[in-house]
ROKOLDREN-148604 format. One record per residue (C-alpha): x, y, z; residue in three letters. Coordinates in steps of 0.25 Angstrom, whole numbers, padded with zeros to 4 digits, always signed. Example, Ala and Ser with C-alpha at 12.3 -4.5 7.8 and 13.67 -1.06 7.14 Angstrom:
<pts>
+0049-0018+0031ALA+0055-0004+0029SER
</pts>
This chain:
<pts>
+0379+0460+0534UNK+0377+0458+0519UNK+0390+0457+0516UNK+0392+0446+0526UNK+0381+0438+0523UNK+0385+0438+0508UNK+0400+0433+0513UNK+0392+0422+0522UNK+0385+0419+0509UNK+0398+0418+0500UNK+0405+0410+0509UNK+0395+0400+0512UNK+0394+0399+0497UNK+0408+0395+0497UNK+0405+0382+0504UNK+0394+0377+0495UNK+0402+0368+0484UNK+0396+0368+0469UNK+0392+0353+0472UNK+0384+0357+0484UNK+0376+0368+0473UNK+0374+0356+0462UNK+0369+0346+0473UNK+0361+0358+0478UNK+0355+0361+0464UNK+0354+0346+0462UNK+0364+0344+0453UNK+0368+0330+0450UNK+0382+0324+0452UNK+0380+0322+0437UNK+0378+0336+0432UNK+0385+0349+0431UNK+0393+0352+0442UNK+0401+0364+0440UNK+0392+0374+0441UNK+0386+0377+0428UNK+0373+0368+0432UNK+0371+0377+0444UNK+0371+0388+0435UNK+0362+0384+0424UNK+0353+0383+0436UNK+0356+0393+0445UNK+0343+0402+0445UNK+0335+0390+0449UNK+0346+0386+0460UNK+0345+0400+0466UNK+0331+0399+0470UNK+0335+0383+0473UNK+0345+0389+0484UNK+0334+0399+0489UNK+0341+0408+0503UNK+0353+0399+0500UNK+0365+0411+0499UNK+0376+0404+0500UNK+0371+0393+0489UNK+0367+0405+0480UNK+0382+0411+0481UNK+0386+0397+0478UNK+0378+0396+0466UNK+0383+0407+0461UNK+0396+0404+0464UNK+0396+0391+0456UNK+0388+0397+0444UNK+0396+0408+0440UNK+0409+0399+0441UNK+0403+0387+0432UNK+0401+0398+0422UNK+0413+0406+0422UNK+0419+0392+0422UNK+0411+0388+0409UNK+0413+0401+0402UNK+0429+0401+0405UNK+0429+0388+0397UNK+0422+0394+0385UNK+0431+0402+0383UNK+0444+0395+0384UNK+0443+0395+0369UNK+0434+0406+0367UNK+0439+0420+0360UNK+0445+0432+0366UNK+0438+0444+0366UNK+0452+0449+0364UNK+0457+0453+0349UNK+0472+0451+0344UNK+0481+0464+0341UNK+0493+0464+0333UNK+0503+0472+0334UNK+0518+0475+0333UNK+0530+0471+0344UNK+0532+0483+0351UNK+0534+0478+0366UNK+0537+0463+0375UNK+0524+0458+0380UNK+0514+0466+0371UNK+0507+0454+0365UNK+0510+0442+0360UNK+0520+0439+0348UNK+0514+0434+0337UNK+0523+0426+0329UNK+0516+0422+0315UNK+0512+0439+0314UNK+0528+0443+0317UNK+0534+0432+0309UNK+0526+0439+0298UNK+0530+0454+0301UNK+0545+0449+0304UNK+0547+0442+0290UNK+0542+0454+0284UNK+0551+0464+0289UNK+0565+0467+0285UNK+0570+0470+0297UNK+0561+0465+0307UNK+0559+0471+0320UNK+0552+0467+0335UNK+0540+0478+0331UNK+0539+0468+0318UNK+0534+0456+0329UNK+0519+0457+0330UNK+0512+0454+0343UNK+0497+0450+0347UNK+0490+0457+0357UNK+0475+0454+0363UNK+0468+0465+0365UNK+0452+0466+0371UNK+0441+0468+0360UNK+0434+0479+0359UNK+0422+0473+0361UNK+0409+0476+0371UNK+0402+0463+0370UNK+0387+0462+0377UNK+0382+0448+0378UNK+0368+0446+0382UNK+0363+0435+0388UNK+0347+0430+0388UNK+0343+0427+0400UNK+0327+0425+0398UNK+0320+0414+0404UNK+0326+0402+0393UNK+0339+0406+0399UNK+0337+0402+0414UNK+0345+0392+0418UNK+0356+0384+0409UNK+0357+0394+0399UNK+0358+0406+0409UNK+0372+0398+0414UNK+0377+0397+0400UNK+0373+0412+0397UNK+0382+0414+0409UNK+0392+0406+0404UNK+0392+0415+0392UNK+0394+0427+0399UNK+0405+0423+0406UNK+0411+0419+0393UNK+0411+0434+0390UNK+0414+0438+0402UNK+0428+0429+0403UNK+0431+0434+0388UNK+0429+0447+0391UNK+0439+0452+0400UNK+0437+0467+0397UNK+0423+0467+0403UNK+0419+0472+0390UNK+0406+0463+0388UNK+0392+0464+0396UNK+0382+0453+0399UNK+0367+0455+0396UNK+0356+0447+0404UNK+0342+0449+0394UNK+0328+0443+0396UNK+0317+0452+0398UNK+0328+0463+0401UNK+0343+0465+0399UNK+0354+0466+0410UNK+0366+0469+0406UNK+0372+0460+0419UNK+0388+0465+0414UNK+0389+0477+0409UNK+0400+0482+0397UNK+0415+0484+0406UNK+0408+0484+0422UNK+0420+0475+0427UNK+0411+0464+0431UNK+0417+0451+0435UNK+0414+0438+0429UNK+0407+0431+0441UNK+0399+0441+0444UNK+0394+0443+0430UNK+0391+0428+0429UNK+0383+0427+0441UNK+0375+0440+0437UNK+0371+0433+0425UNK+0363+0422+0434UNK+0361+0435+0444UNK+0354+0444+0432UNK+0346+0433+0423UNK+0331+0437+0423UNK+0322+0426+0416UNK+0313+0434+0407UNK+0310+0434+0393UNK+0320+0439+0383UNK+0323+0452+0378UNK+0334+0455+0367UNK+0330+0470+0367UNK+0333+0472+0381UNK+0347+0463+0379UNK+0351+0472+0366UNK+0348+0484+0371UNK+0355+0481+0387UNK+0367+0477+0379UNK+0369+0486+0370UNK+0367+0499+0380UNK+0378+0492+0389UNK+0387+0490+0377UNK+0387+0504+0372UNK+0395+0506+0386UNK+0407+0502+0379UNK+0420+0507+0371UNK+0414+0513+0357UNK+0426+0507+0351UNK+0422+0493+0358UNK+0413+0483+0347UNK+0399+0481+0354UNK+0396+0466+0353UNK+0383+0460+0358UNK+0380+0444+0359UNK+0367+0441+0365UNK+0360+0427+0368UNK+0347+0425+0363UNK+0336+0416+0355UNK+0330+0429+0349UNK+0316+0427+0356UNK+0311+0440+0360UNK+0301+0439+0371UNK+0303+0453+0376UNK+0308+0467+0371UNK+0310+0472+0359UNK+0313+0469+0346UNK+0328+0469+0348UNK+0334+0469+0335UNK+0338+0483+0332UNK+0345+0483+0346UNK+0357+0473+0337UNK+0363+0484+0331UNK+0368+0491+0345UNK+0379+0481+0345UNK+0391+0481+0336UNK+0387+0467+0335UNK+0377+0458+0340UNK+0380+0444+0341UNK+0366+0434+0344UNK+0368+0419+0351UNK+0355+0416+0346UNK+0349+0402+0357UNK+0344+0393+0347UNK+0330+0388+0353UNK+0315+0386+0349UNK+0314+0403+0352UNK+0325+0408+0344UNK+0322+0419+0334UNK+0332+0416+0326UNK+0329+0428+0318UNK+0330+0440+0327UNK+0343+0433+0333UNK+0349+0434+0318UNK+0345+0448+0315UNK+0350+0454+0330UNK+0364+0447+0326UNK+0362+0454+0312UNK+0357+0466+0316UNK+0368+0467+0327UNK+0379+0463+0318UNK+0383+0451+0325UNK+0382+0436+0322UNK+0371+0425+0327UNK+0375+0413+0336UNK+0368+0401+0336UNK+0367+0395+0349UNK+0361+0380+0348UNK+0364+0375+0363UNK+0363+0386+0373UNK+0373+0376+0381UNK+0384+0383+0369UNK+0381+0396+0372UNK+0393+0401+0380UNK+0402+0394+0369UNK+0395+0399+0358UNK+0397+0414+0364UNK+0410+0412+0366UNK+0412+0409+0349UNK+0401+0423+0348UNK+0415+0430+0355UNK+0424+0424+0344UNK+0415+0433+0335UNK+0415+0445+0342UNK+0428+0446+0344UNK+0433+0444+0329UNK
</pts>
């Protein structure tokens, strides 16, 4: 019987449009229609939707495709988590000939031959990246949807399923944990799912990450980014937790909490490099250059 009723739901779902959710959510005809204005409010339209299932599944829906949509936008010129390899011709279609490198072994050669061509392969990194994401009572609402946004960035980059995503207020949960196969969607609405509105809690972050993290390859490079103004208003002092990473990189939220401080000595201490990040509206872009650093 459940099973049915969760059918009835999705295909009832299927006939509300995205116009009907905006006009529901009081939208105007003016504003954002493609679904990212129903997720930066999307805690406060579920309780708006009350017993409504199927305008619930349609929410949901409509969320996580306005923020997969964002994210694949991003990173149409965002790096690849994937690093170059050159090597010698030995077989067709091993990688791809690389003209400038095999003019240069070929003039150099007396008597040149095909294992004198040089071609380029692109091979995964090896790379465990944890990227926490605040989701404290400052976070609720826009903000959350453009955390999101960044996660699915992350998520589309990395293909491998090498990567976990960390929820932290006045806990951590570690929503996507290092290799479980877990599918983009699902990972996206389990961001809206999972956030708790607490108060904010970098030891309990560091220390969730980090224990997931030590799942991986010992040969992979342990890389942590996390999101954070550095106001501590619950846990521990976090700063000896930095160095459990290889590195620890801090997009530090520029606002009247900031502790500009202790955001500079985690990235110190955890070798890493600090972000700024003025307009929290440049979040999911300015991630997407903290990748280009990683991966170099």
């Amino acid at each position: 019987m459940r099973d049915k009723h969760r059918a009835d739901v999705r295909q009832a779902a299927v006939t509300v449009s995205l116009r009907d959710l905006c006009k529901l959510a009081g939208l105007s005809e003016e504003g954002e229609q493609d679904g990212f204005a129903l997720a930066s409010e999307y805690h406060a339209l579920t309780q708006k939707f009350g017993g409504r299932a199927d305008l619930r599944a349609a929410l949901d829906r409509e969320v996580v495709e306005a923020i997969i949509r964002r994210a694949r936008q991003i990173i149409q010129s965002a790096a690849t988590l994937k690093r170059l390899v050159i090597e010698p011709y030995t077989e067709p279609g091993r990688g791809e000939l690389l003209l400038e490198e095999s003019l240069d072994e070929w003039v150099a050669q007396p008597h040149p031959t095909s294992h004198n061509l040089k071609v380029g392969l692109r091979l995964e990194r090896e790379l465990d990246i944890a990227l926490m994401l605040d989701t404290s009572l400052s976070m609720i609402g826009r903000k959350l949807a453009l955390s999101a946004v960044t996660a699915a960035v992350l998520a589309c980059r990395s293909r491998s399923q090498r990567y976990s995503i960390t929820l932290f207020q006045s806990g951590a949960t570690t929503i996507k944990r290092l290799g479980d196969p877990l599918p983009l969607r699902p990972m996206v609405n389990r961001i809206f799912e999972e956030a708790r509105f607490g108060y904010t809690n970098l030891e309990a972050a560091l220390t969730t990450a980090a224990r997931d993290l030590a799942r991986g390859s010992r040969r992979s490079r342990s890389v942590g980014v996390i999101i954070t103004d550095g106001s501590v208003t619950q846990g521990g002092n976090p700063l000896s937790l930095a160095a459990r990473f290889d590195a620890l990189h801090v997009i530090m939220i520029e606002d009247l909490n900031m502790d500009r401080d202790l955001c500079r000595a985690l990235a110190d201490a955890g070798h890493g490099r600090l972000f700024a990040l003025q307009s929290f509206e440049a979040l999911p872009r300015l991630f997407a250059q903290v990748l280009r650093v990683i991966i170099r």
